[in-house]
VMD Tcl script that draws the C-alpha trace (Angstrom):
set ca {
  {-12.79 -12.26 -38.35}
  {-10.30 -8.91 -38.81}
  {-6.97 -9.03 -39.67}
  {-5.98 -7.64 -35.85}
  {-7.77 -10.84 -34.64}
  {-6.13 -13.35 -36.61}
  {-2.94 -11.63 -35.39}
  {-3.96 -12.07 -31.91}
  {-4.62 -15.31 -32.78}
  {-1.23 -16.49 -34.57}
  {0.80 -14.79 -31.40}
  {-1.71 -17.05 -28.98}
  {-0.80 -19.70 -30.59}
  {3.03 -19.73 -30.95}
  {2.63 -18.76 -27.44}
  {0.47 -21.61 -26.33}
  {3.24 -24.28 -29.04}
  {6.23 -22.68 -26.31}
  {4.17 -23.75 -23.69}
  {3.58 -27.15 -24.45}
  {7.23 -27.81 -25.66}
  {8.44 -26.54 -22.30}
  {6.35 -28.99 -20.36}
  {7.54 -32.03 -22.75}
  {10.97 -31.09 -23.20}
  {12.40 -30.65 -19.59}
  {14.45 -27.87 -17.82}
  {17.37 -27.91 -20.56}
  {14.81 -26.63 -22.71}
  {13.81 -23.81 -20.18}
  {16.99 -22.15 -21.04}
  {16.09 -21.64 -24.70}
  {11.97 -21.23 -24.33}
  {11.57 -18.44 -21.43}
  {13.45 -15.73 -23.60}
  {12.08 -16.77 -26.64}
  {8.16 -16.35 -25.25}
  {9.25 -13.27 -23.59}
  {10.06 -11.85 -27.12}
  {7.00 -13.43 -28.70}
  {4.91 -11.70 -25.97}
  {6.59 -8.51 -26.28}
  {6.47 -8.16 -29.88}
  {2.97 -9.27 -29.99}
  {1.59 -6.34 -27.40}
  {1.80 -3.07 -29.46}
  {-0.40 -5.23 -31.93}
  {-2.89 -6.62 -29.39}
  {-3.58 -2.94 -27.68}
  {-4.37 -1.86 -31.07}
  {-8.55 -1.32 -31.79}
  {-11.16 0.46 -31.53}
  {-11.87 0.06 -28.32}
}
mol new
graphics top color blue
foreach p $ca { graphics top sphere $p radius 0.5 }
foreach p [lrange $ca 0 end-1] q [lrange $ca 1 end] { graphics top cylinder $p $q radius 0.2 }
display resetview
């Protein structure tokens, strides 16, 4: 496995962890969680994009 997919990888899964804590934690939460996976997703993209293909 490269290096660029374990990076995809670790941002899938912080992504996916949000996710789940949203659903369990309730609408306060929602507050807190929706900007933080917006950054996670945007600082993730310039490194998923990157390859050789």
């Amino acid at each position: 496995m490269s290096a660029e997919s374990k990076k995809s990888m670790g941002w899938t899964i912080i992504l996916m962890t949000l996710g789940v804590v949203a659903l369990y934690a309730g609408a306060e939460w929602l507050l807190l969680l929706v900007p933080a996976a917006v950054l996670v997703w945007y600082g993730a993209r310039p490194r998923l994009r990157r390859g050789r293909n």
